[in-house]
N, C-alpha and C positions, 0 to 999 in steps of 0.2 A: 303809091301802092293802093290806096283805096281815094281814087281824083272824083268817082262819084258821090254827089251831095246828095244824090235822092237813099245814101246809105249813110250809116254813122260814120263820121269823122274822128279824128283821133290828133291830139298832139299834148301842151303843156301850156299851165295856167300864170303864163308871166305874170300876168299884172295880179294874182292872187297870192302869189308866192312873192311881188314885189322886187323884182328884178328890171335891173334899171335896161335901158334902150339897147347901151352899148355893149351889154352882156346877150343880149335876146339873138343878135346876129349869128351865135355859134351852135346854131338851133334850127337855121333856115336850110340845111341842108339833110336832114332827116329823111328817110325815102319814107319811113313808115308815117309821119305825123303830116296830117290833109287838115291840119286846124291849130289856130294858135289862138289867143286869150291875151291882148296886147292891150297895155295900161292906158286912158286916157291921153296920157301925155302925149302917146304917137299921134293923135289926129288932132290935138289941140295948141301945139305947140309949134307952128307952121313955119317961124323963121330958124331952129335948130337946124342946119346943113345934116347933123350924123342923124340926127333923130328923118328928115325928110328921106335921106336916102334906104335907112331902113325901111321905112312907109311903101318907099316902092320896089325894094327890094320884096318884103314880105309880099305886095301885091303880085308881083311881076311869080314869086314863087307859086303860083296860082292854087295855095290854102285859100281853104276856109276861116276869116277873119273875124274875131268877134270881140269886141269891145271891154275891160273888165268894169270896173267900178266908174261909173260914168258921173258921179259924185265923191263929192270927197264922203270917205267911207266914215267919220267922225260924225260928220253932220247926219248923212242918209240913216244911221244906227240911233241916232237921239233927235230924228226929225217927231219923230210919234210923241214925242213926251214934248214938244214945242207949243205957242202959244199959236191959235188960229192966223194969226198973220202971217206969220215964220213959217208955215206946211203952205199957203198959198205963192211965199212967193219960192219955195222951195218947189214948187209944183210947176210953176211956170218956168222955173230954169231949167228943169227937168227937161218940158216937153220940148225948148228951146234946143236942149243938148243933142236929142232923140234926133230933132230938124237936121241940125248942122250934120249930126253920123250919117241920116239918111244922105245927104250931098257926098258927103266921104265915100259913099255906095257902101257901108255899114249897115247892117241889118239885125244886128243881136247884138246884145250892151247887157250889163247888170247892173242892177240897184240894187248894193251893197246896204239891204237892211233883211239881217235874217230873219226868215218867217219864226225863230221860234221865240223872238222879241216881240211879238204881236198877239200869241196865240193864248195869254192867259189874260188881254183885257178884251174883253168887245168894243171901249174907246179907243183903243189902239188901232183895232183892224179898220174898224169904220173911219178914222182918219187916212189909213194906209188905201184905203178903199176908192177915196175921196180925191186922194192924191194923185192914185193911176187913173180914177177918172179925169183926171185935166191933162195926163197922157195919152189915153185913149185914142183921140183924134191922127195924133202924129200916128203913131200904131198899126191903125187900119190903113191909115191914106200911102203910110209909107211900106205897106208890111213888113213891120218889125216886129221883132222878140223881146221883150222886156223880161228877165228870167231876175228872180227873186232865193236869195239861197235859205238852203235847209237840209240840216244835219241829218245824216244816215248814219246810225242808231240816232232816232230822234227820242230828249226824253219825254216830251208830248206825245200824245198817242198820234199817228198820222191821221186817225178820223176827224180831228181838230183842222190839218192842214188841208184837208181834203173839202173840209165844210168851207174853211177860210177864200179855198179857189172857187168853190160849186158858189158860193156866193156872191165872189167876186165879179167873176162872166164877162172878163174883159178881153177882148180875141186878141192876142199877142203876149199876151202874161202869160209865163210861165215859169216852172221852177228848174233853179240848177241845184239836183242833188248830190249836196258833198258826203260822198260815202267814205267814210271811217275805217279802211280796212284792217288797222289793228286793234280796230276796239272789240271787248274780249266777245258782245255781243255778236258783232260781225261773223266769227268763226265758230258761235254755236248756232248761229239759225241760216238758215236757207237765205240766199240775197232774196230770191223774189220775194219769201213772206215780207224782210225787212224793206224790201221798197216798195211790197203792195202795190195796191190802185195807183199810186203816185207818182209810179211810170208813165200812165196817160197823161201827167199833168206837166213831164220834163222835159227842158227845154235843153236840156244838158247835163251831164254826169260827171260829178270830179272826183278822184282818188286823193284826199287828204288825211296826211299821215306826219308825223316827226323822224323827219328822219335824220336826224342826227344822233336818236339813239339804237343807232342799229337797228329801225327797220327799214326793210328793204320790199318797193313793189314785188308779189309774185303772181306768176301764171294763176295759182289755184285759186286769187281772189280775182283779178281780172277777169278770169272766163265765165265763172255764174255772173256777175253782173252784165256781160254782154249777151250772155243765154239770157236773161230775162228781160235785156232792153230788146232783143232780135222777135222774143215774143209776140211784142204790141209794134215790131215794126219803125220802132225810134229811127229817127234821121237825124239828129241832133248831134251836139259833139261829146266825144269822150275825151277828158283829159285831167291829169297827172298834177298835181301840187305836191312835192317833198318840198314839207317845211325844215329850214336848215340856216341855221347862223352864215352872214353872207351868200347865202346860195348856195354854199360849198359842197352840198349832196346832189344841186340839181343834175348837174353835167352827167355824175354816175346814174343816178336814178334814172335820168331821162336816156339814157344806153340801154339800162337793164328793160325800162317798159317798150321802146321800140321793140329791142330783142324779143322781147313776150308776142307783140303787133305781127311780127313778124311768122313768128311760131304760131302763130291762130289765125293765120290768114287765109284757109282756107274753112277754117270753122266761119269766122266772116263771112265771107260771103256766099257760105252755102243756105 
């Protein structure tokens, strides 16, 4: 439904939601979702038959692929607080992993260490800093997407996140903003104030939610965040995380937000 990349893309955040390979299959057939968030394990994991065939199934489905936690997400969240060895050689596995995506023809990955674990030390960041610069190189040569996440309601002011990236100024870095759409914040302020300037900075948009207690994506929070990514002209992907004991909400959830894709599909791409 939406097969051009030069507009936003849309599908579900497997590897964030942590949904194993064999489950991701019943998802490849969505007309609404031109993007999926598939865990390390697919392109790392090269002698699994069910894992390869989905690799080229999802290829062959011709989404938009991107990469989730290109790190083990334990280590990337407590690399900042590491002793100077431990963030060098974590830095050179990195840019290693970056190499091997680019060969996969992968071009956007996450490094699962949230900005808003950085944004109260200035040791922190100038490490984090320090880190994507021995990424950097892969980055440019390969153009890729290094997207960095960060909560929507943030309880940092965004001018902090904002300063974090203006300082950064590494071309490929960018942020995936997990927007919160039932937090109480979310339904009293306008999305654009809530994602501010920090739209030019996204390299990607998640809807993360609980949904196991009864909540359910809807139309009226999905559509201001796509009015204000359409603003500044995002090409980046939009997609869905219901957090849920085994999965067991995703299959509904991911129904009801196609449905929504569906029903805004001309607000899209007007």
């Amino acid at each position: 439904m939406f097969a051009d990349y030069e507009i936003m893309t849309f599908g579900v955040a497997f590897s964030r939601i942590g949904m194993t390979p064999a489950e991701i299959r019943d998802y490849l057939d969505f007309s609404a979702f031109t993007a999926m968030e598939l865990p390390w394990e697919i392109f790392a994991e090269p002698t699994d038959q069910e894992i390869i065939k989905l690799r080229k199934d999802a290829v062959r489905s011709g989404k938009n692929i991107i990469c989730g936690s290109l790190m083990d997400s334990r280590l990337s969240r407590g690399i900042i607080f590491a002793e100077d060895k431990f963030q060098k050689d974590f830095a050179s596995q990195l840019a290693n992993a970056l190499q091997f995506l680019a060969s996969c023809g992968i071009r956007t990955a996450t490094l699962d260490c949230p900005l808003e674990n950085l944004l109260s030390s200035e040791d922190a960041q100038k490490d984090m800093q320090q880190i994507l610069l021995t990424a950097a190189p892969v980055l440019v040569r390969e153009k890729m997407t290094l997207l960095l996440p960060c909560t929507i309601p943030a309880a940092s002011p965004l001018s902090n996140a904002l300063r974090f990236m203006r300082n950064t100024l590494i071309p490929g870095v960018k942020l995936k903003l997990e927007v919160m759409p039932w937090h109480p914040d979310f339904a009293k302020t306008p999305a654009a104030d809530l994602l501010g300037n920090l739209l030019f900075e996204a390299g990607s948009v998640v809807f993360r939610y609980d949904a196991d207690c009864g909540n359910r994506i809807m139309k009226e929070q999905v559509k201001p965040v796509i009015a204000a990514l359409k603003r500044v002209n995002f090409t980046g992907t939009v997609l869905l995380a219901p957090m849920s004991q085994r999965n067991r909400m995703a299959y509904p959830e991911a129904c009801q937000f196609s449905g929504i894709l569906e029903e805004l599909k001309d607000f899209i791409l007007s």
